[in-house]
C-alpha positions in Angstrom: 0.0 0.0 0.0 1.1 3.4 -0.9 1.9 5.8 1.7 0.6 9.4 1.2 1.5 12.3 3.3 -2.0 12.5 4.2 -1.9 9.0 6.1 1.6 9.9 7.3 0.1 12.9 9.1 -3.3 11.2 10.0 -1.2 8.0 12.3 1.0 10.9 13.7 -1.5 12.9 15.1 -3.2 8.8 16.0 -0.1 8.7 18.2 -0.5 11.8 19.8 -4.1 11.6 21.3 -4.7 9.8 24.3 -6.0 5.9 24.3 -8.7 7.1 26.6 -10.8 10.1 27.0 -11.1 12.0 30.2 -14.0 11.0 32.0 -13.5 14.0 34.4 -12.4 17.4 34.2 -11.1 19.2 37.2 -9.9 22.7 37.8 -6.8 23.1 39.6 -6.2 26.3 42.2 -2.8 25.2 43.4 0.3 24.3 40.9 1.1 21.5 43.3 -2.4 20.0 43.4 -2.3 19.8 39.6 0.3 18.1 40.1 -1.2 15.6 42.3 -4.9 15.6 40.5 -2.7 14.0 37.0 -0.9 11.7 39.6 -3.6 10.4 41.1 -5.6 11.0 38.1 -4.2 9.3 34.8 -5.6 9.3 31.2 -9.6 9.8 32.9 -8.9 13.1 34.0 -8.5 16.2 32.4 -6.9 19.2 34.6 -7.4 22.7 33.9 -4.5 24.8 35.7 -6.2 28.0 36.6 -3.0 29.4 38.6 -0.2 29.2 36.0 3.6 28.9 36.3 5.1 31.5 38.5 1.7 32.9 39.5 1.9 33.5 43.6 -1.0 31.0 45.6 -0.9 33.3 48.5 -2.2 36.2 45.9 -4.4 33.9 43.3 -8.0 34.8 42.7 -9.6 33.7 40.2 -11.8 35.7 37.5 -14.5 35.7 35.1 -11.5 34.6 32.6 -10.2 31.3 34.8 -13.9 30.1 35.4 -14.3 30.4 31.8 -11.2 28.9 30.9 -12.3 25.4 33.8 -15.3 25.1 31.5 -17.4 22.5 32.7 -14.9 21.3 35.2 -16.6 19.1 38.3 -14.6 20.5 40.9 -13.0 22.9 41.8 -9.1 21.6 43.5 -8.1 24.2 46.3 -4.9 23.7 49.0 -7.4 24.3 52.1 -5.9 25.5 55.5 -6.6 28.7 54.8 -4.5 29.5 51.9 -7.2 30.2 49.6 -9.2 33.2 51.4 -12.0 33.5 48.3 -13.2 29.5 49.2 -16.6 30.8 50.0 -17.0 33.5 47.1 -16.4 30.9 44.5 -18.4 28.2 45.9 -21.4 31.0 45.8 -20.7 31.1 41.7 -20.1 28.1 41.0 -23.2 26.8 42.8 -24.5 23.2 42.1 -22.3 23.4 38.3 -19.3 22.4 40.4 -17.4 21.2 43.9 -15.3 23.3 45.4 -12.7 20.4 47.6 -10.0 21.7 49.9 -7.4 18.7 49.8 -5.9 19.6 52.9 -8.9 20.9 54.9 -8.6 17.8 57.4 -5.0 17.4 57.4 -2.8 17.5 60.9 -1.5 21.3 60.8 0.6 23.6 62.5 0.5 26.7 64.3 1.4 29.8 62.4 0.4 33.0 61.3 -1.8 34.3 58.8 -0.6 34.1 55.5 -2.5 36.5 53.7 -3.4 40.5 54.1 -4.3 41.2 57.1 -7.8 41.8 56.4 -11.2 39.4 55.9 -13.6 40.6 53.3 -15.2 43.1 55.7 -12.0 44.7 56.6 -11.6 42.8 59.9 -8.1 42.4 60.9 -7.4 38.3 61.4 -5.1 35.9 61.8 -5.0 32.1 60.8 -4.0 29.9 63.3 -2.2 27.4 61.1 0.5 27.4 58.8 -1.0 26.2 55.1 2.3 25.5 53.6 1.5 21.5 54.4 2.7 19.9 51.0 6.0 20.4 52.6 5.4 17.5 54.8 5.7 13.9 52.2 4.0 12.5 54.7 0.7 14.6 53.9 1.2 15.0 50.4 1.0 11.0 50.4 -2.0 11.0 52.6 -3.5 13.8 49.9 -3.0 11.3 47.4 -5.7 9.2 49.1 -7.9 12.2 49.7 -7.7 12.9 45.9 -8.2 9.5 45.2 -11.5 9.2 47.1 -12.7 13.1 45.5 -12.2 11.9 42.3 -14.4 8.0 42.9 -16.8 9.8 44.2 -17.5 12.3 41.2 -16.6 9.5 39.2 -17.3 5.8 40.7 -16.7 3.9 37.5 -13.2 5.4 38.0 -12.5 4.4 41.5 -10.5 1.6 40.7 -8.1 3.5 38.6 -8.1 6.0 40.9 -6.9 4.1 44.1 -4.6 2.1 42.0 -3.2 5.5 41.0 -2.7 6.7 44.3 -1.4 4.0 45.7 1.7 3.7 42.8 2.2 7.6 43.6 2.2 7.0 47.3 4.9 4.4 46.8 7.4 7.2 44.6 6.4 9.4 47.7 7.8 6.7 50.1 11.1 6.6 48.1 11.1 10.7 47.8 11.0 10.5 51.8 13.7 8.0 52.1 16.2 9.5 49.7 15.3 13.0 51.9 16.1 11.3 54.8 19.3 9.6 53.7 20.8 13.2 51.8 19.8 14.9 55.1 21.5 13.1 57.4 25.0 14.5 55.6 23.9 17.3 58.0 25.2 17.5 61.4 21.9 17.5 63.6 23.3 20.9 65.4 23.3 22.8 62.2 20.1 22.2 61.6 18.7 25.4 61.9 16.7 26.4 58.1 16.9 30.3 58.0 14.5 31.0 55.3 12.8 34.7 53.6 9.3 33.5 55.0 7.8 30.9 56.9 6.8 28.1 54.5 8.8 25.6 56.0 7.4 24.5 58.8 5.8 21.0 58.2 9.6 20.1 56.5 11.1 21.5 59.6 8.7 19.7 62.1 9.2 15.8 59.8 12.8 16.5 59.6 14.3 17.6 62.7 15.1 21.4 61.8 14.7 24.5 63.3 13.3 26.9 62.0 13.9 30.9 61.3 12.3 33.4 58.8 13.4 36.5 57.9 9.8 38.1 57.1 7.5 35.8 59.1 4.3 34.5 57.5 4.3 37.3 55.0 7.2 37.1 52.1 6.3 41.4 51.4 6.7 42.3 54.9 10.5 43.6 56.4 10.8 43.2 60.2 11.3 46.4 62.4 15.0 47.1 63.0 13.9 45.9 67.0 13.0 42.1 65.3 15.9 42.4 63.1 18.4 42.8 65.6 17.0 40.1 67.3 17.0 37.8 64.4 21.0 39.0 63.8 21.6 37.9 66.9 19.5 34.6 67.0 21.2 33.7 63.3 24.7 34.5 64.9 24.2 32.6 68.3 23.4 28.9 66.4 26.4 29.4 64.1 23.2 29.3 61.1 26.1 28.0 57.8 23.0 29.5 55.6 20.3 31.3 54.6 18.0 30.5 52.0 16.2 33.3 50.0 13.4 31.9 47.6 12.7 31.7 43.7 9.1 33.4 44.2 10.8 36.1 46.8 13.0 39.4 45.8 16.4 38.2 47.7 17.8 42.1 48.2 16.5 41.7 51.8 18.2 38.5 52.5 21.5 39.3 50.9 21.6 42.6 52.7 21.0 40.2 55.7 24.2 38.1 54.8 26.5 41.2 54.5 25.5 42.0 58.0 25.8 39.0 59.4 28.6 37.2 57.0 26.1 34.4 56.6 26.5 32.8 53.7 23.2 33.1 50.8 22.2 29.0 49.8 20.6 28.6 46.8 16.8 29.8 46.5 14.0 27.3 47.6 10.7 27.0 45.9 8.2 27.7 48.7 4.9 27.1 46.7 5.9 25.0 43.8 4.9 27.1 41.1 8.1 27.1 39.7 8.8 23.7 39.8 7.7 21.2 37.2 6.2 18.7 39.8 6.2 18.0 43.6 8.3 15.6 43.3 11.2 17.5 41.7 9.8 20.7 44.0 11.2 18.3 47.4 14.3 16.9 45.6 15.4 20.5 44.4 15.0 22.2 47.9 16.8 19.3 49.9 20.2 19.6 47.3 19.9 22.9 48.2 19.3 22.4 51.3 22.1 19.9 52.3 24.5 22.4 49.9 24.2 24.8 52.2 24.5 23.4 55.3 26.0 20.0 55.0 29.5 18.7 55.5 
């Protein structure tokens, strides 16, 4: 049989498509639950990302133009803990179209500050009790696996078996992830474990991995500390020897690098807080631990 362009081009673009069509379509809120909804999610799901690449979580709120671009979408993916302040507002337009799911609503959190302005919608001064940067911990990221898992059988039951057997192969690349963390930071002596960081995203890593840890600007990554907290933080950096500290990809470093010519500190390499400049969690955790361990190993 002759081969004409036309059929040339016709079983390229065969190869191309997918062997099966998404069953669901979800709409993503946080780069690293994108991630997570096409782990857990395979060739059934289709997911929107509504926040982009380099587009700041703490900041996101979605418009007329990102509900329009999640379509039909059945849900609505969020980070939960507070991270998202507009949860109620969009569940209001989206109405019965759609489900609104925080992944990491009934996670175990930590304390911390709000994370936000410091404002609610009627002009309130607040403050969150807990810290929402969770996906730092593997541990919970591999228990939102499940979570997702369950979200998706439910809004899809035909699904559920792809779904769980999904989640379960990504929660075993999370259980290596956590072991290879574990191995790379014990090249770190456990007294220099203090993680000096721009803002307080780190917590849960802190917490699962033994650190201690300091931010520069607190919850808020805009906000300089008073030359009182400063001075205090000069001298807390100074009296635990800190070998580093850590600026981040999302953050303007001029603060911390003035920091380090104060202090002699060294700068480490910048950390990816909230993934969305990382091309999946996966390589979000390995990236900040060689970075990490640069700075403050042996």
């Amino acid at each position: 049989m002759r081969t004409t362009p036309l059929l040339i081009g016709l079983l390229s673009l065969s190869l191309r498509l997918p062997l099966v069509a998404a069953e669901l379509k979800v709409a993503s809120l946080h780069p690293l639950i994108g991630d997570l909804a096409k782990q857990v999610g395979g060739e059934r799901v289709e997911v929107v990302d509504l926040i982009g690449k380099n587009s700041d979580p703490h900041h996101f709120e979605p418009v007329a133009a990102d509900l329009q671009k999640a379509g039909d979408a059945k849900l609505y993916l969020a980070s939960g803990m507070g991270m998202e302040s507009y949860m109620e507002s969009l569940r209001g337009i989206v109405g019965t179209k759609a489900q609104v799911v925080e992944i990491g609503k009934d996670l175990p959190s930590i304390e911390g500050e709000c994370d936000h302005e410091g404002h609610d919608h009627e002009g309130h001064d607040h403050e969150h009790e807990i810290d929402p940067h969770w996906w730092h911990s593997i541990d919970l990221f591999r228990r939102a696996a499940t979570i997702t898992a369950d979200t998706f059988a439910k809004a899809d039951p035909a699904g559920a078996e792809s779904y769980a057997k999904n989640a379960a192969a990504y929660r075993t690349k999370l259980d290596e992830l956590e072991r290879w963390t574990r191995k790379e930071i014990a090249r770190i002596p456990r007294d220099k474990r203090h993680l000096a960081t721009a803002h307080a995203a780190f917590g849960y890593f802190c917490k699962d991995f033994g650190f201690e840890p300091v931010s520069v600007q607190g919850m808020n990554r805009e906000q300089m500390p008073d030359p009182k907290k400063l001075a205090a933080l000069v001298a807390e950096l100074k009296e635990h020897q800190v070998g580093a500290i850590f600026p981040e990809k999302e953050s303007n470093p001029k603060i911390l690098e003035a920091l380090t010519k104060d202090t002699g500190i060294k700068l480490g390499d910048a950390l990816i807080a909230d993934g969305s400049t990382a091309e999946s969690y996966e390589a979000m955790m390995r990236h900040n631990v060689t970075a990490i361990v640069k700075g403050l190993g042996k």
